[in-house]
C-alpha positions in Angstrom: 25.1 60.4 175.9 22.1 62.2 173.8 23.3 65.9 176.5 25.9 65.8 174.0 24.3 66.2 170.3 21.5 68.4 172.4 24.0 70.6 174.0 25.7 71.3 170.4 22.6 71.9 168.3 21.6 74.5 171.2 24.8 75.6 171.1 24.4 75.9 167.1 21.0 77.6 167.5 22.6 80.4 169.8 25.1 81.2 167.7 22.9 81.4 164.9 20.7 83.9 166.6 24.2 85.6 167.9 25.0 85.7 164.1 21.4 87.4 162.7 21.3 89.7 165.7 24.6 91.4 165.5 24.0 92.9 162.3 20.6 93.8 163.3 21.6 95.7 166.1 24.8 97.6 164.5 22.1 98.9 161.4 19.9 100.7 163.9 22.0 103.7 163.9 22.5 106.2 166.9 19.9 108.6 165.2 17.7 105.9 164.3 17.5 104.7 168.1 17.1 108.2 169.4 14.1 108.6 166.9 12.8 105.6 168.0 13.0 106.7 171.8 11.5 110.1 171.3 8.7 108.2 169.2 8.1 106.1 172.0 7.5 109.0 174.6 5.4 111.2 172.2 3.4 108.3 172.3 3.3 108.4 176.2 3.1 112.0 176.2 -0.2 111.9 174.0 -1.8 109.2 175.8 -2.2 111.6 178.5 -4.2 113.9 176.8 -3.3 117.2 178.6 -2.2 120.5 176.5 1.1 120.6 178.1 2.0 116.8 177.0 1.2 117.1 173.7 3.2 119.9 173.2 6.2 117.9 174.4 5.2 115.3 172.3 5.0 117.4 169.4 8.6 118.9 170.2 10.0 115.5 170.5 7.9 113.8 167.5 9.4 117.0 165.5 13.0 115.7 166.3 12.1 112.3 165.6 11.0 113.2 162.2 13.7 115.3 161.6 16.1 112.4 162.8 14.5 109.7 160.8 12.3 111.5 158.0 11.4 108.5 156.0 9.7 107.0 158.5 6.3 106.8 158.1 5.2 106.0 161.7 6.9 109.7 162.8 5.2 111.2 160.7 2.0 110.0 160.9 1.9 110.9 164.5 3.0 114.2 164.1 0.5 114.7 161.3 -2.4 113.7 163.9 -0.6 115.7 166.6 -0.3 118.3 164.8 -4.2 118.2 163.8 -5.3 117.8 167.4 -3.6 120.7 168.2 -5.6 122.6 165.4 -2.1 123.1 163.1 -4.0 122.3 160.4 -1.6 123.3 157.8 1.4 121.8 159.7 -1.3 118.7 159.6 -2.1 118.9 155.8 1.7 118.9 154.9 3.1 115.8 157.2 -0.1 113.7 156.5 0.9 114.5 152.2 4.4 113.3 153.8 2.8 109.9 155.4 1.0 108.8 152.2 4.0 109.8 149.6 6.2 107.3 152.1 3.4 104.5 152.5 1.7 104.8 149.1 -1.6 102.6 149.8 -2.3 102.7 153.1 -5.1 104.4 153.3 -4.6 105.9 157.6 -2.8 109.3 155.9 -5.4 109.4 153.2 -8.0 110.0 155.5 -5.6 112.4 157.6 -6.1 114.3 154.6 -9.6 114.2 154.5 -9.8 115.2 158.0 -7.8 118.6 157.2 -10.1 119.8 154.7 -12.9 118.6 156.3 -12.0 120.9 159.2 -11.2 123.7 156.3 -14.4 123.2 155.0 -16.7 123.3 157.8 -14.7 126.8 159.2 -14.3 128.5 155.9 -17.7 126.5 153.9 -15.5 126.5 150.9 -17.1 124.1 148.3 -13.5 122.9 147.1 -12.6 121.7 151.0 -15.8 119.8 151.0 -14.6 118.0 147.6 -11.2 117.8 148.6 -12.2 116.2 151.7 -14.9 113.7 149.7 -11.9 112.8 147.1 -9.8 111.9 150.3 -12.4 109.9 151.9 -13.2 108.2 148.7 -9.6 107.3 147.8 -9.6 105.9 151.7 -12.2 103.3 150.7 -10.5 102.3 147.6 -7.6 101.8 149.3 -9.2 99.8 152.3 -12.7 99.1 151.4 -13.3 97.2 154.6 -12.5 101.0 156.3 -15.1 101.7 158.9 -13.9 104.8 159.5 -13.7 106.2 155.9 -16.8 105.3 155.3 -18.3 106.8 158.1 -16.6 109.9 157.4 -17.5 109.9 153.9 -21.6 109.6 154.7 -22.2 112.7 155.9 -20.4 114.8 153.5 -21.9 112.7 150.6 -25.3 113.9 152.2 -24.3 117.6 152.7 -24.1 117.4 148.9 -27.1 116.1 148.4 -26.1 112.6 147.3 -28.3 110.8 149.8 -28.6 107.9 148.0 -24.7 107.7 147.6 -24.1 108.6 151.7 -26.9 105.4 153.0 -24.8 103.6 150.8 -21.7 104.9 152.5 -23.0 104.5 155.8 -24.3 100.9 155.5 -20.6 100.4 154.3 -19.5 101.9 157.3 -22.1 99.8 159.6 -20.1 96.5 157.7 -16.2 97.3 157.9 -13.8 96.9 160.3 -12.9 97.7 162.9 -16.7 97.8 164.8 -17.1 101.7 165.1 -19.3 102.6 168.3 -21.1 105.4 166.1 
């Protein structure tokens, strides 16, 4: 006698879920899904670490983007793509991109810092250095917990001569998450 009142709340609880998913699956668009998929095998692609991948994986991150621009996860991997293979200023503009869509998180901010760092130590322009510093900064006020943009902050903090500021920085670096090997 209790299979019966079982049996229908189960029942219940399936269509439920039928209910909730169905409209779930109809708003992930065609474009949205073929984004998704070509996200997924960038991803793949770059875990592989060879030249030839990451070109494909740049291709196909380029179409994802293009499919699904507002999405910040696209374009955050192929800002750091991009930057790994040393299109800097293809790098500087999609990592911009990444923080205007996810205002806060601090990931693109220190994208950003990465670019000019990299402009700075090629070209020694004082203004890269800063740029990169301001970047850096912002990254820990955003995430002050941020191992990694307060290990990338120490040094340049030192290169300009703020050695107080950059042991600071680095015992900041030596407490924040996640563990950093350096």
């Amino acid at each position: 006698m209790k299979r019966g009142p079982v049996l229908g709340k189960a029942l219940l609880a399936l269509a439920v879920a039928i209910a909730t998913a169905a409209p779930m699956a109809r708003c992930a668009s065609p474009r949205s899904q073929r984004a998704e998929s070509l996200f997924r095998s960038a991803q793949t692609r770059l875990a592989t670490g060879t030249i030839d991948e990451r070109r494909l994986a740049i291709t196909e991150l380029e179409e994802a983007t293009a499919l699904a621009s507002d999405d910040p996860r696209y374009q955050l991997a192929l800002a750091h793509a991009y930057f790994l293979a040393e299109k800097t200023n293809l790098a500087h503009g999609r990592f911009e991109r990444a923080a205007a869509l996810v205002a806060g998180d601090p990931e693109p901010v220190i994208g950003l810092g990465d670019v000019a760092k990299r402009d700075w130590l090629s070209s020694l322009a004082p203004t890269s250095l800063e740029r990169a510093i301001a970047s850096y900064t912002t990254a820990t006020k955003l995430d002050p917990r941020s191992a990694e943009a307060w290990a990338k902050l120490a040094p340049l903090l030192y290169e300009q001569g703020e050695a107080r500021d950059a042991l600071a920085a680095a015992e900041r670096a030596c407490a924040g998450e996640p563990r950093l090997p350096e």
